[in-house]
C-alpha positions in Angstrom: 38.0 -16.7 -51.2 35.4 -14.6 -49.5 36.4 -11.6 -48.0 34.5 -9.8 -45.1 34.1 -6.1 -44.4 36.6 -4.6 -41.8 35.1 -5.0 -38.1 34.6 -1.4 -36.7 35.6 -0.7 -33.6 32.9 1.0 -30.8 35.1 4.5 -30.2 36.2 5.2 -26.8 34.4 7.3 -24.8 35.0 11.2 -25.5 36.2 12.1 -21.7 36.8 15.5 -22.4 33.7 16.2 -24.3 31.5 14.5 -21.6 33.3 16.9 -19.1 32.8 19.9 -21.1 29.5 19.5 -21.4 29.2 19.0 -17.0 30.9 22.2 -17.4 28.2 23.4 -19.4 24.9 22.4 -17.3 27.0 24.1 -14.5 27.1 27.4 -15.6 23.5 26.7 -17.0 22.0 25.5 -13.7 25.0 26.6 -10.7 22.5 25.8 -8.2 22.8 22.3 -8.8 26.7 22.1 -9.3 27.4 20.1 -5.8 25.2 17.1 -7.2 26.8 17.3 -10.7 30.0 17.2 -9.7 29.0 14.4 -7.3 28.1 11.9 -10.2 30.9 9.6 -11.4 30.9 8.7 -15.1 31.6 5.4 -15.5 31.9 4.5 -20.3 29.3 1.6 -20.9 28.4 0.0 -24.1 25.3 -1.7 -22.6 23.3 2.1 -21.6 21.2 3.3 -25.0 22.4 7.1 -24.1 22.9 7.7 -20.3 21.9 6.2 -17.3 22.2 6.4 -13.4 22.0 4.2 -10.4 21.4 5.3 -7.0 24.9 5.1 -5.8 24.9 8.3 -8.1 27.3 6.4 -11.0 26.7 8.0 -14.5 26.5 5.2 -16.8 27.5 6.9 -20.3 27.2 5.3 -23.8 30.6 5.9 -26.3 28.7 6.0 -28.9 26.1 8.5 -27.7 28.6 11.2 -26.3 30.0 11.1 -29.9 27.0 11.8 -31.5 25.5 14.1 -29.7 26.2 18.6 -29.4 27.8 19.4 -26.3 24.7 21.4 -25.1 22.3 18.3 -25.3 24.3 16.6 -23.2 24.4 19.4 -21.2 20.7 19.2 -20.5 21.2 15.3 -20.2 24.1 15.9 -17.3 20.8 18.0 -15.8 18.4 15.2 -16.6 20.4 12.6 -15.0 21.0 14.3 -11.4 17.5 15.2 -11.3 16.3 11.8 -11.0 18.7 11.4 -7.8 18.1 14.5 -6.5 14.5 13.9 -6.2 14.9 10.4 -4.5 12.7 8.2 -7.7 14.5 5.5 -7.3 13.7 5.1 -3.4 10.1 6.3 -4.3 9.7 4.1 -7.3 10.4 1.9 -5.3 7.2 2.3 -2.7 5.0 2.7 -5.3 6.0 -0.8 -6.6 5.7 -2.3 -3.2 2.7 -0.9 -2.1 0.8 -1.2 -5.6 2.4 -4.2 -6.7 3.7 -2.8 -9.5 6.2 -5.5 -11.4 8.1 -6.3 -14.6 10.3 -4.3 -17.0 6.8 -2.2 -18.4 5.6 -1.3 -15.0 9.4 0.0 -14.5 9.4 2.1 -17.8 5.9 3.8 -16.8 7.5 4.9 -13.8 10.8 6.2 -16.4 8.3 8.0 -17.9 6.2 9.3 -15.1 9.2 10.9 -13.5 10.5 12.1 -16.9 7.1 13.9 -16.7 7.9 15.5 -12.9 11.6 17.1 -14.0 11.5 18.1 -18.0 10.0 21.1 -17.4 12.8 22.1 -14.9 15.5 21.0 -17.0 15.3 22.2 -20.3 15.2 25.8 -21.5 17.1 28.4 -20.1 20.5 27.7 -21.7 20.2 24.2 -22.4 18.4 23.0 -25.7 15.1 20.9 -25.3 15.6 17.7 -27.2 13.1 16.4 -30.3 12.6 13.4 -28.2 12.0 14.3 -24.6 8.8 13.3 -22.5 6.3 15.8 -21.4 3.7 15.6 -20.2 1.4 16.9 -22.7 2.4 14.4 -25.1 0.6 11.9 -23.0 -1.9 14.7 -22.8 -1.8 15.7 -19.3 -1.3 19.1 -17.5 2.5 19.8 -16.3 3.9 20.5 -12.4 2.6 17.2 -10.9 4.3 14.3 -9.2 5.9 11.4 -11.0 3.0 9.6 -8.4 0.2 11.4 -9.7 1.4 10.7 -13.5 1.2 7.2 -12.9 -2.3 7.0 -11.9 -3.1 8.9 -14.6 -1.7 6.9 -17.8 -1.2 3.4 -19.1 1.2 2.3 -21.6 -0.3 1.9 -25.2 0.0 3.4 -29.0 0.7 6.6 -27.4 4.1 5.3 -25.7 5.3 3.4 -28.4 7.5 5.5 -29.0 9.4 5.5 -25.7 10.1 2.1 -25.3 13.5 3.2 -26.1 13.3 5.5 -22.5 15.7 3.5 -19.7 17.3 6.3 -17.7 18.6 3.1 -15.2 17.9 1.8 -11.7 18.4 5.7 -10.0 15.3 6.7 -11.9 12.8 3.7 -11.1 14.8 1.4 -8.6 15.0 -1.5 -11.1 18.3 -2.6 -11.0 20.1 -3.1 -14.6 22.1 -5.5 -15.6 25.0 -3.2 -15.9 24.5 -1.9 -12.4 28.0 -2.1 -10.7 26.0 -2.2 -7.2 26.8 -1.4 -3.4 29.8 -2.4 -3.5 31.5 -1.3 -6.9 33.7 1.4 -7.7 33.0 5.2 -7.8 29.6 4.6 -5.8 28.5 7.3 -3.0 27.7 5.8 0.4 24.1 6.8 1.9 25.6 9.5 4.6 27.5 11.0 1.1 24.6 11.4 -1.0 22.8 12.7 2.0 25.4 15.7 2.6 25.6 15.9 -1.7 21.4 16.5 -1.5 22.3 18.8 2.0 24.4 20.9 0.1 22.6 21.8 -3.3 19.2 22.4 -0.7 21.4 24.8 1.3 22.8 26.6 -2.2 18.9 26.9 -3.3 17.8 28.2 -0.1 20.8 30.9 -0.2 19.7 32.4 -3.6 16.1 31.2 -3.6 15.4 33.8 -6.9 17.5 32.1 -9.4 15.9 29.0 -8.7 12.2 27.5 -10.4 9.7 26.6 -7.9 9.6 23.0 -8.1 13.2 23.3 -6.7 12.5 25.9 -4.0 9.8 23.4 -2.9 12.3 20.4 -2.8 14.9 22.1 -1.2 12.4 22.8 2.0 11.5 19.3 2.0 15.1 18.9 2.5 15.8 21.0 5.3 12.2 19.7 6.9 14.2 16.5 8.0 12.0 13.1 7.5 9.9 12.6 10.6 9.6 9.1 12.4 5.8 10.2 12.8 5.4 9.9 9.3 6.0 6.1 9.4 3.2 5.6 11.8 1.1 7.4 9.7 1.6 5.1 7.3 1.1 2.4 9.7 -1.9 3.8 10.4 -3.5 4.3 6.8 -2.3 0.8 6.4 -3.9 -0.6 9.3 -7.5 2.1 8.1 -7.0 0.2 4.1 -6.8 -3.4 5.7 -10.0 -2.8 7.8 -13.0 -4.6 6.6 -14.8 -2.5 4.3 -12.2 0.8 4.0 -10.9 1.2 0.8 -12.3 -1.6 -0.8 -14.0 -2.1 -4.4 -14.8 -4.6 -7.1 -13.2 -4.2 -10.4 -13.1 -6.1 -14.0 -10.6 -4.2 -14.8 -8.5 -7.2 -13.6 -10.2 -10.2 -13.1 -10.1 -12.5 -10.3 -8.1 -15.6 -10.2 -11.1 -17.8 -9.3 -12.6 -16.9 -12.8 -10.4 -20.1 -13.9 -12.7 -22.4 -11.9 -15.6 -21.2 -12.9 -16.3 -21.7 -17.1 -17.9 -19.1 -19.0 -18.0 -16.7 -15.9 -16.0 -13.5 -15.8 -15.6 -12.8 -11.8 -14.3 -9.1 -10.5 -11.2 -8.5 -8.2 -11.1 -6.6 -5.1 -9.1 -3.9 -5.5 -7.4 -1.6 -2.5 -7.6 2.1 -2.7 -5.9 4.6 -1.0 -8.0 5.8 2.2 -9.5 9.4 2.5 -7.7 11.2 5.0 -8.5 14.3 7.0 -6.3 16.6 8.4 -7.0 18.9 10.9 -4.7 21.9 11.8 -3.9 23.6 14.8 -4.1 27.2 13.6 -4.8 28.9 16.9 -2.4 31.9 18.3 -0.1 29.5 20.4 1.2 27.6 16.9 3.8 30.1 15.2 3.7 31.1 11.6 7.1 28.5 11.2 5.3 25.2 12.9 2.5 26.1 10.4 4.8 26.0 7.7 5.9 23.0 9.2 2.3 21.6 8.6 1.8 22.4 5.2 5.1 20.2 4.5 3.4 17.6 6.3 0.3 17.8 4.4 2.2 17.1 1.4 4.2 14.2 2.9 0.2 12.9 3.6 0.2 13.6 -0.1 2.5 11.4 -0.8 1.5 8.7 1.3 -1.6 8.1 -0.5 0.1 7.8 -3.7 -0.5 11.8 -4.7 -4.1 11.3 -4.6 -4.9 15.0 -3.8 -8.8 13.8 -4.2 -8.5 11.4 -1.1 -6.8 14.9 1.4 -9.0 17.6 3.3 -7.4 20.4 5.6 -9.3 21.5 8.2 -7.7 24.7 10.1 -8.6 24.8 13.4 -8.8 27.3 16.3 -11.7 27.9 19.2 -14.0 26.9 15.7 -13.7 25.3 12.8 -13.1 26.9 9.5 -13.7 25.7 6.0 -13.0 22.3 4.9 -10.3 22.6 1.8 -10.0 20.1 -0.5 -5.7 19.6 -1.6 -5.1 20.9 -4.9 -1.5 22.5 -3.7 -0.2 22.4 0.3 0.9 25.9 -0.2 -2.6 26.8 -1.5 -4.0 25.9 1.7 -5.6 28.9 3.9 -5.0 28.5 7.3 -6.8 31.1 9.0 -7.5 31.4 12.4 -5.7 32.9 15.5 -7.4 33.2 18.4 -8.2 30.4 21.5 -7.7 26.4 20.8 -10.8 23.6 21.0 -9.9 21.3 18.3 -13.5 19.2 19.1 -14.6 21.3 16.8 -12.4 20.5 14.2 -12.9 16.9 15.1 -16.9 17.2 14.4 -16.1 19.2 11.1 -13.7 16.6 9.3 -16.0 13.8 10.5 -19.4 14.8 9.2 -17.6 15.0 5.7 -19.4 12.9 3.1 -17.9 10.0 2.5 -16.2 10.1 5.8 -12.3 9.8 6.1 -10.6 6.0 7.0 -7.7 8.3 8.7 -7.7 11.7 10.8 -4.9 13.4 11.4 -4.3 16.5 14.0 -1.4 18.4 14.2 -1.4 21.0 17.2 0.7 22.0 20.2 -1.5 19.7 22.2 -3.4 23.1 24.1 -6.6 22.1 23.7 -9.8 20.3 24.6 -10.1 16.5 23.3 -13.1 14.5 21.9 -14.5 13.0 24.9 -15.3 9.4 23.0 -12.5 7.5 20.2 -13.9 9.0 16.7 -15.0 5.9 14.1 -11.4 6.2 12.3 -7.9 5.6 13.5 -6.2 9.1 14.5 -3.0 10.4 15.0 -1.9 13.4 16.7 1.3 15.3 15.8 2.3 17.3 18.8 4.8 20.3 18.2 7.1 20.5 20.6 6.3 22.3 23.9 9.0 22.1 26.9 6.9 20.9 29.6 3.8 21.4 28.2 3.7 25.0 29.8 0.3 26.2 30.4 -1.1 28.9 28.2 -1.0 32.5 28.2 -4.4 33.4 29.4 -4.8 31.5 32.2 -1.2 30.8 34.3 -3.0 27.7 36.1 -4.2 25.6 33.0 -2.5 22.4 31.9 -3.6 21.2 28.8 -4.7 17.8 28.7 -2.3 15.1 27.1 -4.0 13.3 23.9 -6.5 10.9 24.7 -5.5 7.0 24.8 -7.2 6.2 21.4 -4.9 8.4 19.7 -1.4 7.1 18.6 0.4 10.2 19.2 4.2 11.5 17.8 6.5 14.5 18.4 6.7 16.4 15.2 10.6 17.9 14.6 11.5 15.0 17.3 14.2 13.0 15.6 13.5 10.5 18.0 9.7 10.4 17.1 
């Protein structure tokens, strides 16, 4: 008779000690207690160590809780929320659509990427940094960058072997999992309730900016500075600029074409899309306030964004009665914007043009109290206009109206809701 080893039994997930150690990142990192709280744990068997979705479930292995210290699942609890808080689902998301980014290994280069954007933040300071956490210099790049900008800048090789093991779910790359309890499961947060949960821990930051690290200070006025319809037709726009014959276009091998097949023996190159170079010229004369130029340095960033963190492809120029110096982006906050005195923004106009290559997109934001280009520049353009009740003439001279934007410019309210 042949006898078999007892079966062990999976243990049951450690409630308390999973609680405990909320508890813990709490009191390690109170600024971030609302969205804590906010995350449901939900025991799964199928999630290597801890996962989240973007209906803000905490998937939570038994077996991991059990064999892992209470403070590293502390800094885990802090890991977790920080891939909702800073949206990388929804933004893994665009990057897959717009680059064309599929499969489970373009998905675990994005895990990785925004692993890279939050580590730093999370660990340290009361919570224990793990053996086997991903930073960035381990794929030998500098730190305080965007999970967008990490993913131009590595490919998956020797170097990530190690990491295959990485899957913190569908609310850190949009990939849905196969555990995934979906829209419509239990313990999920509806969009207007993670909205108010992200609301909150902004509003808490904002209150005690001090205790806070930067890269948090930074998100938290991103919050506040609502999402602007504008931003959308700026991204129609730099579509429409990348789609235009000869913008953004280039031959690689890198990835061959599919013709190659047809032709034996012959290796032929792809054309590949890249990001247009865009411009951005601010209004810095003495009718914008220090705030709507705040405002524009947030925007400069969503621009940022837009081109996949491509700093390279963004100038500023700040703009009064003359132009000023042309500024590369390394940081939006870095970003002089001198000026002061009277408004002709032709100038600016001539000054972001002559740049070498020349941008695909220009964008102006201004309180519209200026002078416009008398002909359509070679580029698409779009104007943000700050607000300005009536468009009341300016201070110097009671009888002059500015002139609305010119025709060729698509042209948006920004700080309207309504765009």
């Amino acid at each position: 008779m042949t006898t078999h080893p007892p079966r062990t039994e999976a243990p049951a997930l450690d409630l308390d000690k999973l609680l405990a150690a909320r508890l813990l990142a709490v009191r390690a990192r109170p600024y971030l207690a609302t969205a804590l709280f906010a995350l449901n744990p939900v025991a799964s068997r199928d999630v290597p160590t801890m996962a989240v979705d973007r209906y803000w479930r905490c998937y939570v292995s038994p077996v991991y809780v059990a064999a892992t210290p209470l403070e590293e699942l502390a800094g885990v609890w802090v890991h977790e929320v920080s891939h909702l808080l800073r949206d990388h689902h929804g933004r893994g998301d665009r990057v897959a659509r717009e680059q064309g980014l599929d499969g489970p290994g373009e998905r675990l280069r994005m895990n990785i990427a925004a692993d890279c954007e939050i580590n730093d933040d999370v660990y340290g300071d009361g919570l224990p940094r793990p053996d086997d956490i991903v930073l960035p210099e381990m794929l030998g790049l500098e730190s305080g960058l965007l999970m967008e900008e990490y993913l131009r800048r590595f490919r998956l090789g020797a170097h990530t072997r190690t990491l295959v093991w990485l899957d913190c779910g569908s609310g850190a790359d949009g990939l849905e999992r196969e555990w995934d309890l979906g829209p419509d499961g239990a313990h999920g947060l509806t969009d207007q309730e993670r909205d108010a949960v992200r609301f909150r821990v902004a509003q808490g930051i904002a209150g005690r900016p001090g205790r806070t690290p930067k890269r948090w200070r930074r998100w938290a006025e991103e919050v506040f500075h609502p999402p602007q319809p504008w931003r959308d037709l700026l991204g129609a726009a730099m579509r429409s600029a990348v789609a235009a014959s000869g913008s953004g276009d280039d031959y690689s091998y890198g990835r061959p074409a599919r013709r190659s097949a047809s032709v034996p023996g012959a290796v032929l190159p792809s054309l590949r899309r890249t990001p247009p170079r865009v411009s951005v010229v601010v209004d810095t004369s003495g009718s914008v306030s220090d705030t709507e130029l705040g405002s524009a340095l947030l925007e400069v960033t969503a621009i940022s964004r837009a081109v996949g963190g491509r700093r390279d492809l963004v100038s500023v120029v700040p703009c009064d009665a003359a132009s000023h110096e042309v500024h590369r982006l390394c940081r939006a906050e870095g970003v002089p914007l001198v000026g002061g005195g009277g408004t002709d923004l032709r100038a600016g106009f001539a000054r972001a043009l002559a740049a070498r290559p020349r941008p695909d997109v220009l964008v102006v934001l201004t309180d519209g109290q200026t002078r416009w280009p008398a002909s359509r520049p070679p580029c698409r353009t779009v104007v943000g206009l700050f607000p300005r009740p009536g468009r009341a003439a300016d201070e110097d001279d009671p009888e002059y109206v500015p002139d609305t934007p010119p025709e060729w410019a698509r042209v948006v309210t920004v700080g309207d809701p309504h765009g």
